[in-house]
mmCIF file of the N, C-alpha and C atoms, coordinates in Angstrom:
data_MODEL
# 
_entry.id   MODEL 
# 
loop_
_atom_site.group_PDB 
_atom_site.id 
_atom_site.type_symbol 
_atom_site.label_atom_id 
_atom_site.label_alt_id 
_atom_site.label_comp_id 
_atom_site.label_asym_id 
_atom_site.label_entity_id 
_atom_site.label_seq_id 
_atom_site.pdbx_PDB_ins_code 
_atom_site.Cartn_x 
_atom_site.Cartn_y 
_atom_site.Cartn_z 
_atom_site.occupancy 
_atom_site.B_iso_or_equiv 
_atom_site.pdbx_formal_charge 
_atom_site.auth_seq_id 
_atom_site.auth_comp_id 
_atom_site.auth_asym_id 
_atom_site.auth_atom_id 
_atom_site.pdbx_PDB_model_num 
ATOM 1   N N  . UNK A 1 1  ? 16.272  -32.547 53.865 1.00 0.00 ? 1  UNK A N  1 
ATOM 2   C CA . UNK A 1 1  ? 14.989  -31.946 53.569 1.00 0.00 ? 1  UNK A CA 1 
ATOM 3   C C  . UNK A 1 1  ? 14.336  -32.702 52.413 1.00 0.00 ? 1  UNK A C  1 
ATOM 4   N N  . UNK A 1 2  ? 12.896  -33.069 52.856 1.00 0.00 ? 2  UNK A N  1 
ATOM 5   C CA . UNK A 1 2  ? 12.660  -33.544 51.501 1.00 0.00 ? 2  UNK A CA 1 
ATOM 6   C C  . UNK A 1 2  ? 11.711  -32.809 50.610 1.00 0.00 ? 2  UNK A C  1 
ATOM 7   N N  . UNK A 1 3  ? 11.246  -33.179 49.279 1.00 0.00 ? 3  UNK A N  1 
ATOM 8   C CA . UNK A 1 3  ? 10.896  -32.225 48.505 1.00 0.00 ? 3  UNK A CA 1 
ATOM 9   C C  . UNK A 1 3  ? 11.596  -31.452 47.959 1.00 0.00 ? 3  UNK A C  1 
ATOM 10  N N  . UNK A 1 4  ? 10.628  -30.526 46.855 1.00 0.00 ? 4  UNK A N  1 
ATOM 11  C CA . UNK A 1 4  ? 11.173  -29.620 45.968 1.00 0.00 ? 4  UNK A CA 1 
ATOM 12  C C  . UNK A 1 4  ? 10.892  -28.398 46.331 1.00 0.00 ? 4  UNK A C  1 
ATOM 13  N N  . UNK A 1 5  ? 11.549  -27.153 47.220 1.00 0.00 ? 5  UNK A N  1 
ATOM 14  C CA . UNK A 1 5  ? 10.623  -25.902 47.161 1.00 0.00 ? 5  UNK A CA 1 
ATOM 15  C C  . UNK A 1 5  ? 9.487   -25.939 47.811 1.00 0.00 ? 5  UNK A C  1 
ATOM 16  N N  . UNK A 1 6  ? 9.203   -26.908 48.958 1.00 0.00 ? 6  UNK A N  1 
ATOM 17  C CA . UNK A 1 6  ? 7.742   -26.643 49.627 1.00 0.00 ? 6  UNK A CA 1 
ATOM 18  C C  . UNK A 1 6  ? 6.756   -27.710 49.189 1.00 0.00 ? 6  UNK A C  1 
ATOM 19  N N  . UNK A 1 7  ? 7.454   -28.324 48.116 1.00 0.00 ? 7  UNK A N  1 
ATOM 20  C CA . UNK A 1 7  ? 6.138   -29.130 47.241 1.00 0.00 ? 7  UNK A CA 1 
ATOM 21  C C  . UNK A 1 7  ? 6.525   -30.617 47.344 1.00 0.00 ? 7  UNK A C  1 
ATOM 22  N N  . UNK A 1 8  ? 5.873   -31.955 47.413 1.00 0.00 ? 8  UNK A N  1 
ATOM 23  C CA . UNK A 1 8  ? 6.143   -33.062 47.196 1.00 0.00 ? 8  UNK A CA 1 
ATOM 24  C C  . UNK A 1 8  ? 7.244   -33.134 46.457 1.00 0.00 ? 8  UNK A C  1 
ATOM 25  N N  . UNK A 1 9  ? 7.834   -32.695 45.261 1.00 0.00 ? 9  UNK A N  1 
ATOM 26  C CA . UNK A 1 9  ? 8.762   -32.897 44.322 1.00 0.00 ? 9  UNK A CA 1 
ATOM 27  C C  . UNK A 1 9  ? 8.850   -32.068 43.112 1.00 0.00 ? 9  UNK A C  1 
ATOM 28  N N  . UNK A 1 10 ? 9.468   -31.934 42.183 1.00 0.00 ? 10 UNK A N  1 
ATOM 29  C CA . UNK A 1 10 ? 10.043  -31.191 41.008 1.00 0.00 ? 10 UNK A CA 1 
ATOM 30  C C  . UNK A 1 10 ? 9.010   -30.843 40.569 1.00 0.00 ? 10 UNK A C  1 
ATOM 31  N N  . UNK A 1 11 ? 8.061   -32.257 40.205 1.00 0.00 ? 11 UNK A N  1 
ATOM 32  C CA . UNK A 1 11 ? 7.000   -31.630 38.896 1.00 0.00 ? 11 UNK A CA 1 
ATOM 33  C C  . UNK A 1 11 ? 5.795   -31.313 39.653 1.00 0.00 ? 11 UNK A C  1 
ATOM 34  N N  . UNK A 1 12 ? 5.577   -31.560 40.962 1.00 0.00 ? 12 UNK A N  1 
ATOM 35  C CA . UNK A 1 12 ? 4.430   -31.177 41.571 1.00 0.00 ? 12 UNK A CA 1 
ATOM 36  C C  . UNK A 1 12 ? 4.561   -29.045 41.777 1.00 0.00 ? 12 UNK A C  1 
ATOM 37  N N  . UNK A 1 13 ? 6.054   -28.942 42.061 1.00 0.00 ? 13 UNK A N  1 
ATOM 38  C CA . UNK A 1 13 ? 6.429   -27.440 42.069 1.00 0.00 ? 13 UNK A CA 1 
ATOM 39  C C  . UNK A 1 13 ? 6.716   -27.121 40.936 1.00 0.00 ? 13 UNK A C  1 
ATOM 40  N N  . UNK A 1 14 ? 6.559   -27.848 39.679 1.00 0.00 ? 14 UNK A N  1 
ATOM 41  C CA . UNK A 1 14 ? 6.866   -27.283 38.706 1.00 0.00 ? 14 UNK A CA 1 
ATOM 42  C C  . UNK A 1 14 ? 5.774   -26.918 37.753 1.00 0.00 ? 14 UNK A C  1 
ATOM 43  N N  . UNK A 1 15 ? 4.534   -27.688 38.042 1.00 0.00 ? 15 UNK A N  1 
ATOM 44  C CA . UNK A 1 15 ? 3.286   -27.378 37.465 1.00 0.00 ? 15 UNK A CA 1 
ATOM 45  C C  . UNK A 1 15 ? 2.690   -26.174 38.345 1.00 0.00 ? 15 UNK A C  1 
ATOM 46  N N  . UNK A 1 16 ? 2.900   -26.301 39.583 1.00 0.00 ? 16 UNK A N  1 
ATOM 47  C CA . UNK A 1 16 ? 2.209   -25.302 40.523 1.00 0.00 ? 16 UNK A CA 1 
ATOM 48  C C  . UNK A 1 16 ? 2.802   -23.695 39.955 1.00 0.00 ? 16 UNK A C  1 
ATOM 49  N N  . UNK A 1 17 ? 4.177   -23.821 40.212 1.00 0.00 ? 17 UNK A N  1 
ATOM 50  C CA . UNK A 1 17 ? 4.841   -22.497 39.351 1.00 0.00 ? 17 UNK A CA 1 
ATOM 51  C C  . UNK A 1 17 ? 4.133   -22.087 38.248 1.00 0.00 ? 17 UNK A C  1 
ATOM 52  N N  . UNK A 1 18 ? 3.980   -22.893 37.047 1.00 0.00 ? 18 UNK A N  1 
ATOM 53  C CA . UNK A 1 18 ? 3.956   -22.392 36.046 1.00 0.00 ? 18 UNK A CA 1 
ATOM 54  C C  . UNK A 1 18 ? 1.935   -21.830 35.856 1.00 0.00 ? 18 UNK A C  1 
ATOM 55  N N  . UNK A 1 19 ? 1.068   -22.660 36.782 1.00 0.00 ? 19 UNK A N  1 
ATOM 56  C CA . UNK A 1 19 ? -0.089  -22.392 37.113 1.00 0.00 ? 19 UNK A CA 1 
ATOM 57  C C  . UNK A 1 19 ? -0.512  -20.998 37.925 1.00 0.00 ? 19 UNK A C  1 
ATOM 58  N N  . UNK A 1 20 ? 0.608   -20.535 38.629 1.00 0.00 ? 20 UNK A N  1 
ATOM 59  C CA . UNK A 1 20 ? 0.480   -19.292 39.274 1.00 0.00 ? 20 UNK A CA 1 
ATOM 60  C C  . UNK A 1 20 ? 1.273   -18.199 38.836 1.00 0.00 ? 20 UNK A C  1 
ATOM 61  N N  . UNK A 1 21 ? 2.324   -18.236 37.781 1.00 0.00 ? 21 UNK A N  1 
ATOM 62  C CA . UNK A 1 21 ? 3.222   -17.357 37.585 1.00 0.00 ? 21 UNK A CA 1 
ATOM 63  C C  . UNK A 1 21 ? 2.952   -16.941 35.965 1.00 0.00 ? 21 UNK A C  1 
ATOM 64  N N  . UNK A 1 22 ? 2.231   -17.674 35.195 1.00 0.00 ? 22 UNK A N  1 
ATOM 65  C CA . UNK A 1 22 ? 1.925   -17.398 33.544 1.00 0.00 ? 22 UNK A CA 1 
ATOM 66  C C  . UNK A 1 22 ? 0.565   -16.840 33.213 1.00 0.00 ? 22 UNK A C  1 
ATOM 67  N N  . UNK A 1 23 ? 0.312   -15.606 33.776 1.00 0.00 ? 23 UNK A N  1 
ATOM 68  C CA . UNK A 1 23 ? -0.600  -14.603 33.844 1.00 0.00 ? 23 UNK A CA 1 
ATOM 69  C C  . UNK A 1 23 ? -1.800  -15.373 32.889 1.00 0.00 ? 23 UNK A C  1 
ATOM 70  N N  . UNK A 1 24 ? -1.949  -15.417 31.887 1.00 0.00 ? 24 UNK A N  1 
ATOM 71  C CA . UNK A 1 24 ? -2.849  -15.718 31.263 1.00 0.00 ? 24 UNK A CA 1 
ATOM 72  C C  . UNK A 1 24 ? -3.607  -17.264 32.121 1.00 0.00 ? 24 UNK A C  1 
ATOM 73  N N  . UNK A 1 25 ? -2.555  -18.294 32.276 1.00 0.00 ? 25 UNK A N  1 
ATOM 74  C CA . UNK A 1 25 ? -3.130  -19.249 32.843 1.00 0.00 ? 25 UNK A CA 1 
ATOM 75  C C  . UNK A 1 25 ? -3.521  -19.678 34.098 1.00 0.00 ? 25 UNK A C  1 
ATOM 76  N N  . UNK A 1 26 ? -2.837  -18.146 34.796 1.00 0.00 ? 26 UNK A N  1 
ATOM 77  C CA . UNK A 1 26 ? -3.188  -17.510 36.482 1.00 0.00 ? 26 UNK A CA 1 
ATOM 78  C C  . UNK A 1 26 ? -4.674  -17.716 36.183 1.00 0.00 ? 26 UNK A C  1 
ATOM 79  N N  . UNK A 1 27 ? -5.244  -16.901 35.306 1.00 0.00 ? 27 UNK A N  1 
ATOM 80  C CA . UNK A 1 27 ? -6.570  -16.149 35.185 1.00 0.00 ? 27 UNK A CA 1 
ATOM 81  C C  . UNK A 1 27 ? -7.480  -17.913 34.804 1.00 0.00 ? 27 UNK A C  1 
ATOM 82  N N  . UNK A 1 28 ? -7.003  -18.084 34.471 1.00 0.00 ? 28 UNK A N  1 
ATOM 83  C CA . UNK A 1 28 ? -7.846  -19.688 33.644 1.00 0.00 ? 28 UNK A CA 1 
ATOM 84  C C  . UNK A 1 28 ? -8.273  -20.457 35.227 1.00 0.00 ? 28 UNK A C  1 
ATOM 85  N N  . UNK A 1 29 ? -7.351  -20.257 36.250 1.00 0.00 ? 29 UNK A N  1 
ATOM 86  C CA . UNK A 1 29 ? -7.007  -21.607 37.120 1.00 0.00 ? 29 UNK A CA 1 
ATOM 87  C C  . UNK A 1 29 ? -7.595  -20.806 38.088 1.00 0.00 ? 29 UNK A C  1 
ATOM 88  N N  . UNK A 1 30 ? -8.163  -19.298 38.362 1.00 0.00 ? 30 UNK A N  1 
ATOM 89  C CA . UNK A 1 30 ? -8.644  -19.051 39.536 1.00 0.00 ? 30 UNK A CA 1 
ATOM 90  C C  . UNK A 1 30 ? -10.146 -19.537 39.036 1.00 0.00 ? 30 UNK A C  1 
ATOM 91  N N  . UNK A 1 31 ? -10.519 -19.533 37.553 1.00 0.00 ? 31 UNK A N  1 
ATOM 92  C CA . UNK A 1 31 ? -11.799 -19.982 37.746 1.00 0.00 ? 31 UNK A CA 1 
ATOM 93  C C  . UNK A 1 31 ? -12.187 -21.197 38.157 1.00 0.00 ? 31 UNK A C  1 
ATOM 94  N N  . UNK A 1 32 ? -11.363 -22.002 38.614 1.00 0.00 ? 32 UNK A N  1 
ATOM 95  C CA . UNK A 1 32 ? -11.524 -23.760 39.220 1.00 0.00 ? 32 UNK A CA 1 
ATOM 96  C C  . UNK A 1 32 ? -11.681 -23.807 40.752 1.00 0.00 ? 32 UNK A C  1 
ATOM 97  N N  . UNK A 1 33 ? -11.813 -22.517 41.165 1.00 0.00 ? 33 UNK A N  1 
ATOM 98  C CA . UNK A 1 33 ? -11.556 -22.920 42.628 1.00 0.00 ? 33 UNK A CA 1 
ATOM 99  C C  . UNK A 1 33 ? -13.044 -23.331 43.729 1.00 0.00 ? 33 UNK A C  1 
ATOM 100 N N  . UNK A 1 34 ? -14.100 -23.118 42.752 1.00 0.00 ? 34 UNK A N  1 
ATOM 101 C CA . UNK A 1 34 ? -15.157 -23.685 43.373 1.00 0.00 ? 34 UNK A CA 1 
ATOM 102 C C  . UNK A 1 34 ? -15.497 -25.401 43.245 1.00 0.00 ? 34 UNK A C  1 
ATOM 103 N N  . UNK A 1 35 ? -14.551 -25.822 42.040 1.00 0.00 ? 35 UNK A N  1 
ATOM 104 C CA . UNK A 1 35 ? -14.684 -27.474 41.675 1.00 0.00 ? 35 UNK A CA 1 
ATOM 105 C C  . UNK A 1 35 ? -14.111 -28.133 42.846 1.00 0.00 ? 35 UNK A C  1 
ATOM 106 N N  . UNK A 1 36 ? -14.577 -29.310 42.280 1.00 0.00 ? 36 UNK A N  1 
ATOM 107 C CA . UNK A 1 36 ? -14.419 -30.452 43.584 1.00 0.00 ? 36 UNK A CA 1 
ATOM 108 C C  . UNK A 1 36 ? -13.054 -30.769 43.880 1.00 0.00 ? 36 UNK A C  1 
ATOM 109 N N  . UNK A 1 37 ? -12.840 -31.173 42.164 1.00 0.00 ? 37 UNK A N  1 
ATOM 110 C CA . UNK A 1 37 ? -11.630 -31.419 41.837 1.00 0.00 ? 37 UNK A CA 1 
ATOM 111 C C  . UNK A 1 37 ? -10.904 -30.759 41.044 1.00 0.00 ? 37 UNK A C  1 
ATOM 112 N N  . UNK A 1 38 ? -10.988 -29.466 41.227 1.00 0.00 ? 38 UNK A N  1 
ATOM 113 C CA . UNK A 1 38 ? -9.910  -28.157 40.478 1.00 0.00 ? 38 UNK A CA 1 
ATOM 114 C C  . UNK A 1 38 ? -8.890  -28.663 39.367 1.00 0.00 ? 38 UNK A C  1 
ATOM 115 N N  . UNK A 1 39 ? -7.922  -29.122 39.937 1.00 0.00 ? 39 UNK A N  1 
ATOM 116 C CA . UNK A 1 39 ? -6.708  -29.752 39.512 1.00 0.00 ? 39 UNK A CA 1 
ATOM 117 C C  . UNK A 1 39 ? -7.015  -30.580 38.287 1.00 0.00 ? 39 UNK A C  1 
ATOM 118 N N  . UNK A 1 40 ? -7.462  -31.489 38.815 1.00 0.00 ? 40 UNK A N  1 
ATOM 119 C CA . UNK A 1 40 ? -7.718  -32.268 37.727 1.00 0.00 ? 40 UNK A CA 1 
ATOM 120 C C  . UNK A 1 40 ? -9.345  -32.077 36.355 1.00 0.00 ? 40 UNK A C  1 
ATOM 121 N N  . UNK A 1 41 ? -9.938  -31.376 36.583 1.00 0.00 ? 41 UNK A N  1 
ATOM 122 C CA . UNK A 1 41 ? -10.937 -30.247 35.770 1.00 0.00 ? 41 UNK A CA 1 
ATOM 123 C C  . UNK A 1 41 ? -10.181 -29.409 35.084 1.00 0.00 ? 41 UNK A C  1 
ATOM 124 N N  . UNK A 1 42 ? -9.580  -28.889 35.364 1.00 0.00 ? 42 UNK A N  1 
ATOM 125 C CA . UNK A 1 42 ? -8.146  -27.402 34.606 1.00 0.00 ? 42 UNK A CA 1 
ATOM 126 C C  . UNK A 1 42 ? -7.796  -28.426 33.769 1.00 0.00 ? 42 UNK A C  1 
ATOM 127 N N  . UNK A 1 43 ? -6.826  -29.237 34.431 1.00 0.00 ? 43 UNK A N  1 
ATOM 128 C CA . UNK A 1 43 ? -6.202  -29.431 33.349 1.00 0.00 ? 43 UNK A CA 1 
ATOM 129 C C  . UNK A 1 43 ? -7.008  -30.581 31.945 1.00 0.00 ? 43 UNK A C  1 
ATOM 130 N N  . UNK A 1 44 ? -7.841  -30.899 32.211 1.00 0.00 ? 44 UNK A N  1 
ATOM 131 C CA . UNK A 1 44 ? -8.927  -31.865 31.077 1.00 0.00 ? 44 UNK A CA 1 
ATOM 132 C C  . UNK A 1 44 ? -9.096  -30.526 30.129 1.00 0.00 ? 44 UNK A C  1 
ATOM 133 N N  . UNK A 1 45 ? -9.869  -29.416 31.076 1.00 0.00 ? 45 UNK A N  1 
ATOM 134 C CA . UNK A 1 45 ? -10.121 -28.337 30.017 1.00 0.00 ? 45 UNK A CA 1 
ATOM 135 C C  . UNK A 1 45 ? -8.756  -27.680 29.261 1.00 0.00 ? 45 UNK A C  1 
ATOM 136 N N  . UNK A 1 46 ? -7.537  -27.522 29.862 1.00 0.00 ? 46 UNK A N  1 
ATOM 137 C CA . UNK A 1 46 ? -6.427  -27.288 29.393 1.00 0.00 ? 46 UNK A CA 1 
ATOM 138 C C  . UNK A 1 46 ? -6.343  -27.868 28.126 1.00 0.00 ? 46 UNK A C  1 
ATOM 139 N N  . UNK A 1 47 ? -6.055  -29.184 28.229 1.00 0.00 ? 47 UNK A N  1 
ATOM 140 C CA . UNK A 1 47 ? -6.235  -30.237 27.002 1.00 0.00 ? 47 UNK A CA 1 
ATOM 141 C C  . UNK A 1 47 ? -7.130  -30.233 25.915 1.00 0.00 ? 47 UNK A C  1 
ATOM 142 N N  . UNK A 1 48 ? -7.974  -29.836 25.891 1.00 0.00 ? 48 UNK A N  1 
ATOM 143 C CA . UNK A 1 48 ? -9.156  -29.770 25.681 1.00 0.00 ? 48 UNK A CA 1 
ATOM 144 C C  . UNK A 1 48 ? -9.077  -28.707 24.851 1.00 0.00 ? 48 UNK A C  1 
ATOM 145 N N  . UNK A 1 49 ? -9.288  -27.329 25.359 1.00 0.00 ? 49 UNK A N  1 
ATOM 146 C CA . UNK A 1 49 ? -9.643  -26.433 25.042 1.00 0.00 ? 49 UNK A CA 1 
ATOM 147 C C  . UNK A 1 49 ? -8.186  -25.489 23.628 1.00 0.00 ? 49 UNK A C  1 
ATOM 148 N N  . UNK A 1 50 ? -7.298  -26.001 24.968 1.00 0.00 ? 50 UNK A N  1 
ATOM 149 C CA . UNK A 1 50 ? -5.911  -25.381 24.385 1.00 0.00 ? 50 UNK A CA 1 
ATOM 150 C C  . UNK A 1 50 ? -5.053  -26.031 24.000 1.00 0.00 ? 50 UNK A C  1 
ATOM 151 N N  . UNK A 1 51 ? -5.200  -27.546 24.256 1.00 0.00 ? 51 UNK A N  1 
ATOM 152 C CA . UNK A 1 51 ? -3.829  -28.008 23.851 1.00 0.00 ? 51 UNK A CA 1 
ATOM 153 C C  . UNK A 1 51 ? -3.161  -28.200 24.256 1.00 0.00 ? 51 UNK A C  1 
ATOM 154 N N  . UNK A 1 52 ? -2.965  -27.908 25.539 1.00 0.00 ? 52 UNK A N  1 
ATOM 155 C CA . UNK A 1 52 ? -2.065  -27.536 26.587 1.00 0.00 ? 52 UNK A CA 1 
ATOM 156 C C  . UNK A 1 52 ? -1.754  -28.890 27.674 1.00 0.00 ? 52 UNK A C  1 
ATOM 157 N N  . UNK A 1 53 ? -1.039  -29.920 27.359 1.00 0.00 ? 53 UNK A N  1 
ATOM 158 C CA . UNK A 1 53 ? -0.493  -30.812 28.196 1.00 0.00 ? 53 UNK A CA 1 
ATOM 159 C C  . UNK A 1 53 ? 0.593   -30.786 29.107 1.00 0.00 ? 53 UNK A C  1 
ATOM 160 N N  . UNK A 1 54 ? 1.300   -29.844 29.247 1.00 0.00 ? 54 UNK A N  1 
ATOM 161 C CA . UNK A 1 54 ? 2.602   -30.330 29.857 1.00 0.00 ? 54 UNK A CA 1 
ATOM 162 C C  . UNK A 1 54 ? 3.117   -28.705 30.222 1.00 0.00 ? 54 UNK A C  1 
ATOM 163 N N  . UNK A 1 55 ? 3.921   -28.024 31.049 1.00 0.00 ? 55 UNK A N  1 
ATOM 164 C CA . UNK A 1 55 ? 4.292   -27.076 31.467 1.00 0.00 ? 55 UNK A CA 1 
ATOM 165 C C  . UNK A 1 55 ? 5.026   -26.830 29.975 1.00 0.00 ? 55 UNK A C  1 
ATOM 166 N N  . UNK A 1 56 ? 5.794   -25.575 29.779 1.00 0.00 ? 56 UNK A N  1 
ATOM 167 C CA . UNK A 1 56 ? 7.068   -25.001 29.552 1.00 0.00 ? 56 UNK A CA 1 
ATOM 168 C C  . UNK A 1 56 ? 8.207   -25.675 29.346 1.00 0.00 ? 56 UNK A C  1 
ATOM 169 N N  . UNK A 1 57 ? 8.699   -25.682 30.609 1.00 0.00 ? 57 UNK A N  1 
ATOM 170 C CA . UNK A 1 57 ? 9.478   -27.296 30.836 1.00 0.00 ? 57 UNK A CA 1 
ATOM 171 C C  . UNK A 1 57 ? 9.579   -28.224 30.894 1.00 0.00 ? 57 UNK A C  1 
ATOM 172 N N  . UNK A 1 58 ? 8.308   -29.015 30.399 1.00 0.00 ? 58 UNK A N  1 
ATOM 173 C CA . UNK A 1 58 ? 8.068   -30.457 29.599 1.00 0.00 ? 58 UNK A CA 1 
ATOM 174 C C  . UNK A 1 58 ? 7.643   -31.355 30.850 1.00 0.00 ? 58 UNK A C  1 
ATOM 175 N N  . UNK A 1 59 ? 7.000   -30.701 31.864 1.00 0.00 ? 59 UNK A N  1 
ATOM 176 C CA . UNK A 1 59 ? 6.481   -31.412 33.099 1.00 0.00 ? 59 UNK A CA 1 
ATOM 177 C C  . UNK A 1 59 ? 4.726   -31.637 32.647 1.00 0.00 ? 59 UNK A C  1 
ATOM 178 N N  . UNK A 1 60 ? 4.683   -33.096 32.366 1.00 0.00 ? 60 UNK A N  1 
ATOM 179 C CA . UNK A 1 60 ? 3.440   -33.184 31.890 1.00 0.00 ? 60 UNK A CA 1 
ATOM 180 C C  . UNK A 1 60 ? 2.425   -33.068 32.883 1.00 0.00 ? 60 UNK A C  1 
ATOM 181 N N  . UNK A 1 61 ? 1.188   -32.761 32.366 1.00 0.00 ? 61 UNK A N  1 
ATOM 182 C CA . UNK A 1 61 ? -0.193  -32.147 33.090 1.00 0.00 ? 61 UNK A CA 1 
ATOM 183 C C  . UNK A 1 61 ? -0.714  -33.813 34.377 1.00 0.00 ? 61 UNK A C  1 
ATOM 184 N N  . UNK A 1 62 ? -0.154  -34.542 33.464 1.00 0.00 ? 62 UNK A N  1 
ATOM 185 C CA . UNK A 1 62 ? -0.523  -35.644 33.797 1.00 0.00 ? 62 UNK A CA 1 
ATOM 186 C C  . UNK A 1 62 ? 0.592   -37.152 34.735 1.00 0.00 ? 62 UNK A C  1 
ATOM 187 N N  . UNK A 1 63 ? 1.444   -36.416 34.808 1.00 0.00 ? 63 UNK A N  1 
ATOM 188 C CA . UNK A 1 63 ? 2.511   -37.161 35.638 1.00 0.00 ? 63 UNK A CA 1 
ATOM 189 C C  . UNK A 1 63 ? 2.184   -38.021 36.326 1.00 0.00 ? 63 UNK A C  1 
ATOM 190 N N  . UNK A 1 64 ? 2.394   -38.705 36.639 1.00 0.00 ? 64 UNK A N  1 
ATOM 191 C CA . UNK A 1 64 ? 1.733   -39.914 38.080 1.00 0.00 ? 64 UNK A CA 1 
ATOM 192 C C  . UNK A 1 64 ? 2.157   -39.662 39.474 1.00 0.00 ? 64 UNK A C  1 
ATOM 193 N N  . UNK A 1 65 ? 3.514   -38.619 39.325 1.00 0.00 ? 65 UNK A N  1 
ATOM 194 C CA . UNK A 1 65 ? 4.124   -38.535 40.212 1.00 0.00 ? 65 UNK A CA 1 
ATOM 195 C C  . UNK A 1 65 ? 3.614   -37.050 40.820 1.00 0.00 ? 65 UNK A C  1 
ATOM 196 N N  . UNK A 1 66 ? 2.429   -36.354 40.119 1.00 0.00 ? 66 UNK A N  1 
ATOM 197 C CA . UNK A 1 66 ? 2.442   -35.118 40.895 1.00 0.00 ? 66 UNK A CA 1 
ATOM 198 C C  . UNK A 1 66 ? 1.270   -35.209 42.334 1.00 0.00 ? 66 UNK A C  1 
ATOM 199 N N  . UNK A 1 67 ? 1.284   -34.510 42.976 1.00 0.00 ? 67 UNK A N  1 
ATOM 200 C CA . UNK A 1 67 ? 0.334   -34.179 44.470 1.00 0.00 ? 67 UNK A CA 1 
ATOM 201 C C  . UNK A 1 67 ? -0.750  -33.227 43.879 1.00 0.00 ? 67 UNK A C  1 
ATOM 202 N N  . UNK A 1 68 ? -1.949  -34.160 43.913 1.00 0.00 ? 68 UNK A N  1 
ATOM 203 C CA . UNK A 1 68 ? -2.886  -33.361 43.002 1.00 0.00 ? 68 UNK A CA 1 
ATOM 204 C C  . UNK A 1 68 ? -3.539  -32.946 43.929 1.00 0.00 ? 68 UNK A C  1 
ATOM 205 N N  . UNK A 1 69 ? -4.061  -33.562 45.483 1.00 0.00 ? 69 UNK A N  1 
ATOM 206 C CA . UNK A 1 69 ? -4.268  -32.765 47.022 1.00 0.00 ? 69 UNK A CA 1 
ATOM 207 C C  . UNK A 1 69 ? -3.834  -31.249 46.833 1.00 0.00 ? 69 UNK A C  1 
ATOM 208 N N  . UNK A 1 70 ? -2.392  -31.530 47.055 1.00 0.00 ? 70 UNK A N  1 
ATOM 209 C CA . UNK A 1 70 ? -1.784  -30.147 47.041 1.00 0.00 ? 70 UNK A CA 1 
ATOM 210 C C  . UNK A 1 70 ? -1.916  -28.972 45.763 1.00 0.00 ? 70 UNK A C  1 
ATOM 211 N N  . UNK A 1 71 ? -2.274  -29.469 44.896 1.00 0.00 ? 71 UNK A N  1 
ATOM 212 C CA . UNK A 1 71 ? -2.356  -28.693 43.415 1.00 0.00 ? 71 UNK A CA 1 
ATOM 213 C C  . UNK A 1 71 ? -3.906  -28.131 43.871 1.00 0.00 ? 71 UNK A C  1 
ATOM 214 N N  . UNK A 1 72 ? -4.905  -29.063 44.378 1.00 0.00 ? 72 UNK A N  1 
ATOM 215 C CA . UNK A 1 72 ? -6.298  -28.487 44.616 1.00 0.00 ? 72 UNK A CA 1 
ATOM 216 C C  . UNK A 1 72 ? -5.776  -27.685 45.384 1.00 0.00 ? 72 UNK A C  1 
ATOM 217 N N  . UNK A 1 73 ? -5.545  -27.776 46.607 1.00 0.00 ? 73 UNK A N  1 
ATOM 218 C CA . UNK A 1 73 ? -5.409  -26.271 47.543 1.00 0.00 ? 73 UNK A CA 1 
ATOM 219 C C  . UNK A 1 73 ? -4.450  -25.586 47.119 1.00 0.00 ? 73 UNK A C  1 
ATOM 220 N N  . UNK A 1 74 ? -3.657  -25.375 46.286 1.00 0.00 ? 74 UNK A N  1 
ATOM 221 C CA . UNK A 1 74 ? -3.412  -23.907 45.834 1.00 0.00 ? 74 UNK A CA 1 
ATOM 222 C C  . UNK A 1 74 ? -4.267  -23.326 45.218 1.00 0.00 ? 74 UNK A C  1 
ATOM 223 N N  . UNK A 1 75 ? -4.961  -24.058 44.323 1.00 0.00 ? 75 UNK A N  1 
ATOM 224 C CA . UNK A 1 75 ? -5.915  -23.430 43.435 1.00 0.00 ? 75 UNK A CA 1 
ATOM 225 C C  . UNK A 1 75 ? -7.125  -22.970 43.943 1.00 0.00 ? 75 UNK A C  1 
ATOM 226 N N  . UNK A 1 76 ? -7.601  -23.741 45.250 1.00 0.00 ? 76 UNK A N  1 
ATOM 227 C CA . UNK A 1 76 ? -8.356  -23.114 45.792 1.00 0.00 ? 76 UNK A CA 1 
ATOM 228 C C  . UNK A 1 76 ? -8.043  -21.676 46.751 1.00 0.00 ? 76 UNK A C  1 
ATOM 229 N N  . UNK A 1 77 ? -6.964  -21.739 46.946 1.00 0.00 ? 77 UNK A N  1 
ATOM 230 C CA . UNK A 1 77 ? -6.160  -20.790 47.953 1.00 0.00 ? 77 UNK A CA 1 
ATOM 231 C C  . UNK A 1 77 ? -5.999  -19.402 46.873 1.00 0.00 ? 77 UNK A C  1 
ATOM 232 N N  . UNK A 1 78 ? -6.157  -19.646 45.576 1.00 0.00 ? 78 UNK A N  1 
ATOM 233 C CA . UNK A 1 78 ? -5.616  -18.830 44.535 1.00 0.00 ? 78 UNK A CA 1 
ATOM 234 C C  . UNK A 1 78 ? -6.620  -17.247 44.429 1.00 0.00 ? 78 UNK A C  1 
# 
């Protein structure tokens, strides 16, 4: 099987987790779902606003390795 949990890999399911499961930043990320580019808008303002680069678990906002396709449609799905 490949992948992590449904997702391209670790940090692509590991940003998605922590984007849908940390109530406060639930609420931040449903407001992106009319952008073009959700995913990558959140997290500039993340940075930006809060400070906020990298999950919990040290999975940065900015990885090279994450599926930012797939990060938009959750967020739009959200």
């Amino acid at each position: 099987m490949e992948g992590y949990n449904g997702w391209k890999n670790y940090e692509t399911w590991n940003v998605a987790l922590w984007l849908q499961n940390d109530y406060p930043l639930y609420c931040i990320t449903r407001g992106y779902k009319g952008y073009a580019s959700p995913f990558l808008s959140l997290r500039h303002e993340l940075a930006v606003s809060l400070g906020y680069a990298q999950t919990k678990d040290g999975v940065s906002l900015w990885d090279m390795s994450l599926d930012v396709t797939a990060l938009d449609s959750m967020i739009q799905e959200a």
